[in-house]
N, C-alpha and C positions, 0 to 999 in steps of 0.2 A: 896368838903371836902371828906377825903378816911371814905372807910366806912370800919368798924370792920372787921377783920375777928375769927372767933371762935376761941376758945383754940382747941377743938377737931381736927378743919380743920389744924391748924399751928402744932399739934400733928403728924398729919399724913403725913406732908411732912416731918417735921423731921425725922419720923420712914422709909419714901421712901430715904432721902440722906443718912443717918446713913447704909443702904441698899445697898448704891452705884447704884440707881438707875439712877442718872445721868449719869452714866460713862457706858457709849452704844457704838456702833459699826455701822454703815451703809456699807454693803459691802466692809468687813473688815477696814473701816477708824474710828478714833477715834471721838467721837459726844459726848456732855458733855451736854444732854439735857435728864430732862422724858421725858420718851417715848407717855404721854396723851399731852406734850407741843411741842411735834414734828406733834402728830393729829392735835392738835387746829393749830397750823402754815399752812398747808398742808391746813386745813381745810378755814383760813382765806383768803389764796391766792387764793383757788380756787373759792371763791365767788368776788373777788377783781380784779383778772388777770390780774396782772400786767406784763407788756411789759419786763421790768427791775425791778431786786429786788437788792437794794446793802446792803450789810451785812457787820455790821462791829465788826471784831472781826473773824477771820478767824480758829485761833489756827491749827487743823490739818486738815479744808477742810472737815472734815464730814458731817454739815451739809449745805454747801454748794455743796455737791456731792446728797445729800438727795433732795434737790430743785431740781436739774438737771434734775434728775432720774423718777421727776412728771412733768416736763419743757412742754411736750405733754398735761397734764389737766390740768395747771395751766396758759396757755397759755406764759408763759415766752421762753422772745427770748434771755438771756443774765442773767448771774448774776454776780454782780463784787463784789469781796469779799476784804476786807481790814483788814490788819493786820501789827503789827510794828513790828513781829518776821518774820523773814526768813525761813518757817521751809520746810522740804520736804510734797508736797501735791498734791493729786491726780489729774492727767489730765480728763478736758472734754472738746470737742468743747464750752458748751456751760458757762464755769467760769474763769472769768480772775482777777486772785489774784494782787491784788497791794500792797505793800511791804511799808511801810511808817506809819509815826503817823497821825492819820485820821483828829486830829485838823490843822494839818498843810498846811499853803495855798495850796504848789505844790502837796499835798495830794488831797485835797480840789476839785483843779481844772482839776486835772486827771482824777477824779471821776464823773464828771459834764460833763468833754468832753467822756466821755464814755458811758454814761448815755443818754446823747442829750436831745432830747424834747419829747423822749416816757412815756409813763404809768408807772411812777415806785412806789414800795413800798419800806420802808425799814426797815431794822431790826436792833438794838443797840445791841452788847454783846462784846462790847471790854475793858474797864477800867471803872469800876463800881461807882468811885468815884464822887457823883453827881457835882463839878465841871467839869469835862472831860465830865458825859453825857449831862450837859447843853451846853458846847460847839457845841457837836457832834448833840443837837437838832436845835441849834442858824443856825449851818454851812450848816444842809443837809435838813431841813422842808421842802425846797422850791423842793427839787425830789418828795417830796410826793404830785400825782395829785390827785384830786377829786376823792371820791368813794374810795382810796387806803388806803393800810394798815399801821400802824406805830406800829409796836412791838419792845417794850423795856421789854432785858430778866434782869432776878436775882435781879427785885424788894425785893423778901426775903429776903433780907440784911436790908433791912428797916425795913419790918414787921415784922421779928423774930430778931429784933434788933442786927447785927451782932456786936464784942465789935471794930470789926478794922474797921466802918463803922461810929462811934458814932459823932466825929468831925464833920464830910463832909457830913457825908449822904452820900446815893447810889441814885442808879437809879432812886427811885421812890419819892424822894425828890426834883429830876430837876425836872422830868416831870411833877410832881403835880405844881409848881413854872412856867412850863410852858402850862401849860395846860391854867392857870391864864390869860395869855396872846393871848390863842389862843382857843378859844372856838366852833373852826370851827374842833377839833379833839374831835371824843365821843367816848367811849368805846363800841367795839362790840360785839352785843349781840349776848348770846348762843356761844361762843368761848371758855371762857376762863374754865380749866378746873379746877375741885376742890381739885383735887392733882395737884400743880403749884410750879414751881419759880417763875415766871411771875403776881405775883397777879396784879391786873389794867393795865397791861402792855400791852393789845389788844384792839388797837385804830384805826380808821377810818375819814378818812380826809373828812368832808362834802363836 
């Protein structure tokens, strides 16, 4: 069951977006994340170390360049990033963008053969509508190995009831509906941070 979060706590990310807090930079690339949810990320992988991280929702490669960049202490050999926009995004050895809608089979399985059979975590931030992110949880659970991370961003669409979210639900609608089912993911502790989009969205694959 989600548990509350305060007026004061949902006060104060309001007054961090209102701020444009989310709208960052990573050596010069555009990153649409706070900056305390880019720690707890950084922060989760490097107790996690995953092999491969795939991220879906790419937009301009920011924080997929942000992963790269810690790739040496988060032990990551690979991050495969997915997005259904085309857009221009910064080169590394170690990010390979694939261009596609991430429900879609040949999406799917490009992803998977990319991936292989190493350590990977993964992270949601691409189409917030909890039918897309239940999909996206149904399609890709099985990259997440034991011990590994499962971060689902912009649950605040839920919690601070967004009005274009009311129907569908967002993010944290699947997950809570999947969680249901899967009770081998727990939320991790000491992660998640008290200025968030991400409320319950740091999870760990027993």
């Amino acid at each position: 069951m989600r548990q509350k979060v305060s007026w004061l706590r949902k006060l104060a990310v309001k007054a961090a977006i209102k701020r444009r807090e989310d709208s960052q930079e990573f050596a010069g690339v555009r990153l649409r994340k706070l900056p305390g949810d880019c720690f707890a990320m950084l922060k989760l992988l490097h107790i996690c170390k995953p092999q491969v991280l795939v991220e879906m929702g790419s937009q301009y490669g920011g924080s997929a360049l942000m992963f790269a960049s810690w790739a040496e202490h988060l032990g990551l050999e690979q991050i495969i990033s997915v997005d259904i926009a085309d857009l221009p995004r910064p080169q590394h050895p170690l990010i390979t963008f694939v261009v596609g809608d991430s429900s879609l089979p040949e999406t799917v399985a490009k992803v998977f053969s990319l991936a292989g059979k190493r350590r990977g975590s993964l992270v949601l931030d691409s189409n917030h509508h909890a039918p897309h992110v239940r999909k996206e949880l149904a399609l890709y659970q099985e990259l997440i190995s034991p011990g590994q991370a499962l971060i689902v961003e912009d649950t605040l669409v839920d919690v601070l009831h967004f009005k274009k979210f009311a129907q569908e639900g967002g993010p944290l609608r699947a997950l809570e509906e999947f969680l249901q089912e899967h009770p081998e993911f727990v939320r991790a502790e000491g992660i998640e941070p008290y200025v968030t989009t991400n409320f319950f969205g740091y999870l760990v694959r027993r």
